[in-house]
Phi, psi and omega in degrees: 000333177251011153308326181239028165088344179289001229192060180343166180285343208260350187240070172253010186286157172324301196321319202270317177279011184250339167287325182325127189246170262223330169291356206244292184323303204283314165345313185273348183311153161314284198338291204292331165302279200293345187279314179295328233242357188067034157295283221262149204270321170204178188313288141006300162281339178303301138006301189278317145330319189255337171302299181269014156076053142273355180207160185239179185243138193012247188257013181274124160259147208239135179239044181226138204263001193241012167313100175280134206247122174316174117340318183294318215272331192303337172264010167231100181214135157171191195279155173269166153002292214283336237248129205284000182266340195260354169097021186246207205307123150326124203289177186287334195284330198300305226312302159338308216264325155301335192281328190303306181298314167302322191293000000 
């Protein structure tokens, strides 16, 4: 539990994880991380995001929006390579819309 921020070193007693509520969980999902952190515009986009494998975890890439995301992991958050947000291969509508532009 304090591997993922729920918890101090000092409330490592039964008592304190047995106080734990069920909003202190969702506070750590990924999803709900990139929706605070502004990456993402609402809950909702964050979701789509991470579906569709726009954002990684250190070198990891995470396409699952319920990722209990570590403590350590909150500053390695970001686009992979690969990823048209990142400045990498253009997505299909852009690609279309250039291809539109040359004629």
């Amino acid at each position: 539990m304090v591997r993922y921020g729920l918890l101090d070193d000092s409330m490592r007693k039964l008592d304190h994880v047995l106080s734990l509520k069920i909003d202190q969980f969702m506070e750590r999902r990924l999803q709900t991380v990139i929706h605070k952190e502004n990456v993402a515009k609402s809950v909702h986009h964050a979701r789509v995001m991470l579906r569709h494998r726009h954002i990684r975890v250190g070198k990891r890439m995470v396409d699952i929006p319920s990722f209990m995301l570590r403590k350590i992991n909150d500053k390695s958050i970001g686009h992979p390579e690969c990823s048209p947000l990142s400045g990498g291969k253009p997505g299909r509508t852009k690609r279309k819309m250039e291809k539109n532009k040359k004629k």
